[in-house]
N, C-alpha and C positions, 0 to 999 in steps of 0.2 A: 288770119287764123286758118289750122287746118285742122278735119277732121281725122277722126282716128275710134278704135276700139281700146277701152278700158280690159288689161290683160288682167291688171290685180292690183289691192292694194295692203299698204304693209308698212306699220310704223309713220305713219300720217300721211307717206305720200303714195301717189297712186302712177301706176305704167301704164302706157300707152300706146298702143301701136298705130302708127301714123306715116305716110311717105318713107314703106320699107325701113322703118327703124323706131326701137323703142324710148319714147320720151320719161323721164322721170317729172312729173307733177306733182305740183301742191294747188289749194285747191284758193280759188276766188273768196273772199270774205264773206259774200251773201251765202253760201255754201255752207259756210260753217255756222254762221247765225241762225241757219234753216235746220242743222243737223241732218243733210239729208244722206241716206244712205245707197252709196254706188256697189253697184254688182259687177262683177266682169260680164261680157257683153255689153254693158252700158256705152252706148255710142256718146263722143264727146267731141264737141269740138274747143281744141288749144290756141293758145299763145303762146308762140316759142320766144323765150328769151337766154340768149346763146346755147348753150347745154341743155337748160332746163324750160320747160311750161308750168302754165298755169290752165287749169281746164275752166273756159268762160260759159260754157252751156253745155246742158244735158237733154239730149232727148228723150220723146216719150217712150216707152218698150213697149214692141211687140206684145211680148210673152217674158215668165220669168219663172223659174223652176224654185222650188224651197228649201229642197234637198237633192240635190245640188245648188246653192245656192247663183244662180247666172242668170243674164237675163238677155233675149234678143235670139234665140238659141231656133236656128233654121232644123239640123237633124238632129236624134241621139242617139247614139252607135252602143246599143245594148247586147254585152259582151258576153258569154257563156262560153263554159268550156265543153268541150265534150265528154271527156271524161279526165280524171284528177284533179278537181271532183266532176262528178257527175253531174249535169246542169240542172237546177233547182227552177222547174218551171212554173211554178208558184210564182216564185220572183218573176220569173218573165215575165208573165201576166201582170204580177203588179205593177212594174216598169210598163208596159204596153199602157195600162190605165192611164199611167201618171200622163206620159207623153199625148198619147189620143188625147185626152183631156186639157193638157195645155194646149194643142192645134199644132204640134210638133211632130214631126215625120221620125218616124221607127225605122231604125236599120237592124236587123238582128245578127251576130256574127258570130259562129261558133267557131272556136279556137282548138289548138292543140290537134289538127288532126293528124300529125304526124303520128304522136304519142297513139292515138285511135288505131289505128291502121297498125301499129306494132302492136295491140294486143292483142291475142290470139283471141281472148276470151268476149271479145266488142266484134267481134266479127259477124255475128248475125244479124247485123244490120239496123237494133233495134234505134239507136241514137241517131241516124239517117232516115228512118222512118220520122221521127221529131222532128228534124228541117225539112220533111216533105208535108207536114199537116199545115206550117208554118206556111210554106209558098203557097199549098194550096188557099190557104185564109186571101193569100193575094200583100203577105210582107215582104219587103226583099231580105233576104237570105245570103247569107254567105259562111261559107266553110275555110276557115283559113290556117295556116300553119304558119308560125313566125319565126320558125327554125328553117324550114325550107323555104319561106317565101310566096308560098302555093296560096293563092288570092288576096293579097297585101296589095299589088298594084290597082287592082279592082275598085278595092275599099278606098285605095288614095287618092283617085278618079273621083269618087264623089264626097271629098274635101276642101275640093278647090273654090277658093271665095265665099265657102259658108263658116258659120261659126255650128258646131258639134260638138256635141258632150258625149264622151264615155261613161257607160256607168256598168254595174255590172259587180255580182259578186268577187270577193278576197279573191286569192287566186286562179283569176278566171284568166286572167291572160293581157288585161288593159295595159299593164305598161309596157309589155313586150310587145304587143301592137304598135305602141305610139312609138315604141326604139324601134320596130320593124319599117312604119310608116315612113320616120323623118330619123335618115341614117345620122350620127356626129351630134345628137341627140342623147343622150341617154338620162331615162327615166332609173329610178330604183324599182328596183322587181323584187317579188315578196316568191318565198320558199316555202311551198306545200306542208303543213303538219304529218308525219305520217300517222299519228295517232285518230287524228279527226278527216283526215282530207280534205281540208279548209285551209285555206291561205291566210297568212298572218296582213295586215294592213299597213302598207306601205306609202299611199298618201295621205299626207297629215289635213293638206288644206285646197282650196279649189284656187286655181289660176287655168287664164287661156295662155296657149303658146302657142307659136310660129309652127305649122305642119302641112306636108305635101300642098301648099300654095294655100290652106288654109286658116285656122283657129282652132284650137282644139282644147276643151278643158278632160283633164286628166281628172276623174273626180276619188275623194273616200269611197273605201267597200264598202256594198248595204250587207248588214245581216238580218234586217227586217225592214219593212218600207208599211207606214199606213197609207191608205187610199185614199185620194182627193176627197174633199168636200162633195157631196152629189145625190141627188134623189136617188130612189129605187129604181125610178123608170126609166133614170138615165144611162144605168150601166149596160141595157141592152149594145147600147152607140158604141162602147169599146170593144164589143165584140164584132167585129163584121160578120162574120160566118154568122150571125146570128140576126144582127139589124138587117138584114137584106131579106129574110125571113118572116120578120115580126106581124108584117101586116097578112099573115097566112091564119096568123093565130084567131079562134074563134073571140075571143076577146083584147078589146084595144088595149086593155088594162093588163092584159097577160105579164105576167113576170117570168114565165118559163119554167113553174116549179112545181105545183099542183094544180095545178087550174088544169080542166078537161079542152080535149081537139088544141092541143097547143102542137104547132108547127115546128117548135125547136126541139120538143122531146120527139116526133115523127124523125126530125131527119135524124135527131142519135141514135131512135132503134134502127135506121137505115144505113148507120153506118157513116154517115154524111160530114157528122159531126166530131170530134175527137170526147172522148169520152174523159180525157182528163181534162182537157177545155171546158168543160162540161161542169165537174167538180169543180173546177176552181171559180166558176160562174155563181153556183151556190156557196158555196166559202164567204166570197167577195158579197152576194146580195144580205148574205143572214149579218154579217157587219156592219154594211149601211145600213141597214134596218136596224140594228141595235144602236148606231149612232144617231139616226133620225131622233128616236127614242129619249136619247142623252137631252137634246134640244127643240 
């Protein structure tokens, strides 16, 4: 037997990637009697029988994302554009939850900076201030353009032997990344609205594929994302700027949001803090607390 990563499955059988090449699988009888449900990510090990496998075991997972559906998932390469459209950092934030929360490492990449940099009217820097709040949080950051190339090698440096999800609103730039990443490749890429400046959605379904030495699931645009399952007190933990803070606050209980002598509103009138970070903290808390609520 050899092991390998489950790329995807489709029409009963499942791919595999295994000693540099992908196997076509079907699946062991206990399998099917279990009804068990495989994710891409799902580490397997095969029985190759000439052409084709059979997958004899499944390991446990790491981690496994819901939406995006995958599981085993090392980083997740959360996409923004710079501008057309303008990057919706709501979403970021709520992508940053999802990940912190499953114990998954955030890569942030803001795309299109060619286009940035040709418009006269972006030029006051304010969208550059936004990846400067980001490093200072302590994310890694990258600026990248996939028409020139300008930080694509970077990003494809740390691809190598992890498995990675894309995620990241419509038109934000993910599959021009992935055809920028691994050239003789080509994804479908989605065309700008110009009525809305939102990108039409060009992946239909989730699979990993072969990329700059690694794995990579190209995933569906979000145009909304709910927040993980989680206490009140646990949303602090997704904020770093803010967890690293918390035990300053006069109360252990502090939530950040009326309570007196709280340390988090200190550092945002000092500036410390992003002030839209900020809002999107209370957003995100008056939700969970309405869904506590629910249950």
């Amino acid at each position: 037997m050899i092991e390998g990563v489950l790329l995807k499955g489709y029409g009963g059988f499942y791919y595999v990637f295994a000693e540099d090449r992908v196997w076509e699988c079907s699946l062991r009888g206990r399998f099917r009697v279990k009804d068990q449900e495989f994710l891409p990510g799902d580490r397997v090990a095969i029985l190759p029988e000439e052409d084709k496998a059979t997958i004899e075991s499944v390991e446990p997972r790491r981690n496994a994302l819901i939406r995006p559906a995958i599981a085993n998932v090392d980083q997740a390469i959360l996409v923004f554009a710079m501008t057309s459209p303008k990057p919706d950092l709501n979403l970021l934030d709520r992508l940053l939850i999802q990940v912190t929360d499953a114990e998954i490492e955030p890569i942030i990449v803001f795309t299109k900076l060619d286009k940035y940099k040709d418009n006269p009217l972006a030029n006051g820097s304010e969208d550059y201030a936004i990846t400067t709040v980001y490093r200072n949080i302590g994310y890694t950051v990258f600026e990248v353009s996939s028409e020139t190339g300008q930080g694509v090698a970077e990003i494809g440096a740390r691809l190598t032997n992890k498995i990675s999800v894309l995620a990241g609103p419509s038109g934000a730039g993910k599959s021009s990344l992935f055809n920028a990443l691994s050239p003789g490749k080509k994804l479908k890429t989605g065309h700008i609205s110009v009525k809305s400046k939102r990108g039409r959605h060009t992946t239909r379904h989730v699979e990993l594929m072969v990329c700059a030495g690694g794995l990579v699931a190209d995933t569906p645009g979000f145009s909304s994302l709910f927040l993980p399952n989680m206490k009140r007190a646990e949303l602090t933990d997704c904020f770093p700027e803010f967890a690293q803070r918390r035990r300053q606050c006069r109360f252990n209980s502090c939530l950040h949001d009326k309570e007196p002598n709280c340390a988090i509103k200190a550092a945002l009138e000092k500036g410390e803090i992003s002030p839209v970070r900020y809002e999107h903290y209370l957003i995100f808390l008056k939700e969970i607390i309405e869904a506590e609520r629910k249950y």
